[in-house]
PLY file of the C-alpha trace (Angstrom):
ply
format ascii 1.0
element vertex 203
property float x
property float y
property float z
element edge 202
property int vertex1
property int vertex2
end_header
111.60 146.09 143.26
113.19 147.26 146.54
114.33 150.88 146.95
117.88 149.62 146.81
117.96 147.47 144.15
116.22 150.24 142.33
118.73 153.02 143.28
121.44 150.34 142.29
119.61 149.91 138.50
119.55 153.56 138.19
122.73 154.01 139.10
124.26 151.43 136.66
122.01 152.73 133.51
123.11 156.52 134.19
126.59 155.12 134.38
126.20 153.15 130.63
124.56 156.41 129.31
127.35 158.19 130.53
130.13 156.18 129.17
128.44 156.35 125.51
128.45 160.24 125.97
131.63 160.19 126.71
133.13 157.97 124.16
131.10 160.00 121.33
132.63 162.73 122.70
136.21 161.00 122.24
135.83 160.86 118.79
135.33 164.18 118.48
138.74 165.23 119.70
140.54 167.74 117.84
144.05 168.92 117.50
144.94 172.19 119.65
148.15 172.96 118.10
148.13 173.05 114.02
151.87 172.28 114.74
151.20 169.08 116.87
148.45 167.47 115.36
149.34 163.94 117.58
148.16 166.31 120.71
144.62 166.20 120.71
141.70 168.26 123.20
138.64 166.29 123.49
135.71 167.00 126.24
135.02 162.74 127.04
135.71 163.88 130.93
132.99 165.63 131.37
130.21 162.65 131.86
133.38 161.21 134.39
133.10 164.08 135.94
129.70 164.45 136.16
129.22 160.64 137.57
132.12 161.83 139.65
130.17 164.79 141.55
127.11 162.78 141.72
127.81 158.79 142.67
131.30 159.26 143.74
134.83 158.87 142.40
134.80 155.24 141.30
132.08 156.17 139.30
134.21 158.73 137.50
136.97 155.94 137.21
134.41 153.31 135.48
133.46 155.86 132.81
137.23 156.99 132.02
138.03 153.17 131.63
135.00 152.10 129.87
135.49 155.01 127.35
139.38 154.04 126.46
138.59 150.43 125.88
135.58 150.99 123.88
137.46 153.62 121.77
140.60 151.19 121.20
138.04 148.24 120.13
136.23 150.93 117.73
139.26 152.41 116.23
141.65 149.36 116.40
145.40 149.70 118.55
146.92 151.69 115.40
150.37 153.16 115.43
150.17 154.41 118.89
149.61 151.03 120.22
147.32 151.80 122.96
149.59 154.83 124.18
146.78 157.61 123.79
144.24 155.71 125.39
146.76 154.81 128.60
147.26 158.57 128.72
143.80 160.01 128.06
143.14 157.72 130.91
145.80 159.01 133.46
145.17 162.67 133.05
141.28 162.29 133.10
141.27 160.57 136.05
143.93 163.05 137.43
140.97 165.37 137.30
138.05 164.19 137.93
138.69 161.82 140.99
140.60 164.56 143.01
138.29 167.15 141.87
135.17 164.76 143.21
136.74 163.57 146.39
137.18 166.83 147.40
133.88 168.69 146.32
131.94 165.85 147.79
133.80 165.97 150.89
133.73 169.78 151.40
129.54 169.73 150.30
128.76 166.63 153.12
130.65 168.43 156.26
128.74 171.34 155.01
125.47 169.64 155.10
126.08 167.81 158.18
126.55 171.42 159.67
123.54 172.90 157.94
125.64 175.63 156.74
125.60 174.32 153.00
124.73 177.52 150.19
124.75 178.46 146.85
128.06 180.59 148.05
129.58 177.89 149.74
128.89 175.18 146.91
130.42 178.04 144.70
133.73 178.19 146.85
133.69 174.42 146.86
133.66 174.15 142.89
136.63 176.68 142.32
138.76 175.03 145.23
137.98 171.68 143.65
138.90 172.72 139.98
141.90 174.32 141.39
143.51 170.96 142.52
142.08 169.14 139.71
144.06 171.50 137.00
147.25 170.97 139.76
146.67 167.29 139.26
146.03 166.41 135.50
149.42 169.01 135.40
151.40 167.41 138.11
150.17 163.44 137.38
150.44 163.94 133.72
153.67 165.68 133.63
155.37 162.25 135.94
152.89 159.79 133.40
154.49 161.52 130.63
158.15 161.34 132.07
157.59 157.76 132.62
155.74 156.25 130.01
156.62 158.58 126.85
160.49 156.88 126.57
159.55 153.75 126.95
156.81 153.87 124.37
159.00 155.11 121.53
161.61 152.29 122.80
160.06 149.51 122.93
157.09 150.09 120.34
158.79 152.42 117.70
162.32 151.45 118.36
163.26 155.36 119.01
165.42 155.99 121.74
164.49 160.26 122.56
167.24 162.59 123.39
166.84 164.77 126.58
165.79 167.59 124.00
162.85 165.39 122.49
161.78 164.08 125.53
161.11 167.52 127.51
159.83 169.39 124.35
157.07 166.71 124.42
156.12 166.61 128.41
156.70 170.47 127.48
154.42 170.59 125.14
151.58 167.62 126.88
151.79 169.74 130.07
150.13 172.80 128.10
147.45 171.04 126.72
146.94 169.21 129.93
146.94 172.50 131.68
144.36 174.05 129.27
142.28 170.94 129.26
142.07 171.30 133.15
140.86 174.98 132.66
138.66 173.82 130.11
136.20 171.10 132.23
136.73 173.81 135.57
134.73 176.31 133.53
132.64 173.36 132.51
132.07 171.68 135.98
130.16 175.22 137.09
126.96 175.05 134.91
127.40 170.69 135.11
127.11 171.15 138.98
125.16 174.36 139.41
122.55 173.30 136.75
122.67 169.32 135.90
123.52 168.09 138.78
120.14 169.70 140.86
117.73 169.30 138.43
118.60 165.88 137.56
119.15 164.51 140.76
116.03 163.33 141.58
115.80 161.11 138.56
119.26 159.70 139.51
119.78 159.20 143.26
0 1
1 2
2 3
3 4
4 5
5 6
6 7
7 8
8 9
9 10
10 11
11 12
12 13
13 14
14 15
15 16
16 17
17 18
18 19
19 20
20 21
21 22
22 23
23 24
24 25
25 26
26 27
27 28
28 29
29 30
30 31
31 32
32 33
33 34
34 35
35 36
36 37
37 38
38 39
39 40
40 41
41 42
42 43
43 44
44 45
45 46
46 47
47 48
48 49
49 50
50 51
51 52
52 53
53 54
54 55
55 56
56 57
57 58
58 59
59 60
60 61
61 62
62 63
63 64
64 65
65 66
66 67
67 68
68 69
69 70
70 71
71 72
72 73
73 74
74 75
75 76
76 77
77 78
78 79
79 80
80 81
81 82
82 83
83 84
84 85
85 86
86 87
87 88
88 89
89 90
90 91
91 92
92 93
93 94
94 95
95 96
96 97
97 98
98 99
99 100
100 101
101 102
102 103
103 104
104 105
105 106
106 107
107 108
108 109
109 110
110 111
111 112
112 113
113 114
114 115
115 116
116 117
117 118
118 119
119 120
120 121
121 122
122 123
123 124
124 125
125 126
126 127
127 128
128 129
129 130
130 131
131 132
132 133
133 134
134 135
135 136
136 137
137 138
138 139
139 140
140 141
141 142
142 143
143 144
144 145
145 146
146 147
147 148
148 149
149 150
150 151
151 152
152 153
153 154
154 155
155 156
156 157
157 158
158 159
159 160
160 161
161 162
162 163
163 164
164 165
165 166
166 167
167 168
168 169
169 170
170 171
171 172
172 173
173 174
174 175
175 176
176 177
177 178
178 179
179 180
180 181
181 182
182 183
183 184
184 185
185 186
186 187
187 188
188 189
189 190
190 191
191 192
192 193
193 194
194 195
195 196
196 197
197 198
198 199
199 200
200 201
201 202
């Protein structure tokens, strides 16, 4: 087998591996607010985020897509008729494909200078969380905004009032916003530790 078509099979089998990680890791979500048990924290991102940091941002994309549709086959379109899946799928690509474009961008210019470090890769993860907790807040806020009133129009026949509508991207943006904090304290140890001593099994 040729060094590329072996890189290529490696590739694809860490990305598989990955996406089963991640979607046993979607089933494990669990409400953050006893109050609003339909707003659920789950840690499925991190294996995106991982394949995100390693084979690029498309990578990341796969995973996040895979994992919805595989969890929506297993658990059937239910009451929310796809909604949670659409959404767990904006805000965890909100993260991790900003978050990746910009750590892998910041680490090659580094390299290419020779001035890469442990210091520098340091800086690069906290600047890269920083704008992925901006974007799962920003992108899931508008995805929210957009998608929430048309859900409970068209599937559940509930027009919201302005009230409704803002005490739910109100109360979404939160547990976006923690969830963002959550995989940025993650991402450290995934990058610092995984990502080095697994590498050479994976590139």
């Amino acid at each position: 087998m040729k060094k590329n078509q072996k890189k290529s099979l490696i590739q694809v089998v860490t990305i598989a591996m990955l996406t089963a990680i991640s979607f046993v890791l979607f089933l494990l979500e669990f409400p953050l607010f006893a109050a609003l048990g339909h707003l659920k924290m789950d840690l499925s991102d991190i294996p995106a985020l991982f394949a995100g940091v390693i084979y690029g941002p498309g990578a990341a994309v796969i995973i996040e897509l895979l994992k919805n549709v595989i969890e929506l086959i297993f658990k059937g379109i239910g009451t929310q008729m796809g909604f949670g899946n659409l959404m767990n799928f904006i805000v965890g690509c909100a993260y991790v494909v900003p978050f990746s474009i910009l750590f892998r961008s910041l680490k090659k210019q580094s390299e290419k200078k020779g001035e890469y470090t442990s210091a520098k890769e340091n800086k690069y993860i906290l600047l890269s969380s920083l704008v992925g907790v901006a974007a799962i807040v920003i992108i899931g806020f508008g995805a929210n905004y957009l998608v929430t009133p048309l859900f409970f129009k068209y599937f559940l026949g509930i027009e919201l009032d302005g009230a409704t509508l803002w005490t739910a991207i109100g109360s979404s943006a939160t547990l976006n916003a923690i969830k963002g904090v959550m995989l940025s304290v993650v991402a450290f140890p995934i990058i610092k530790v995984l990502v080095e001593r697994l590498k050479k099994f994976i590139y």
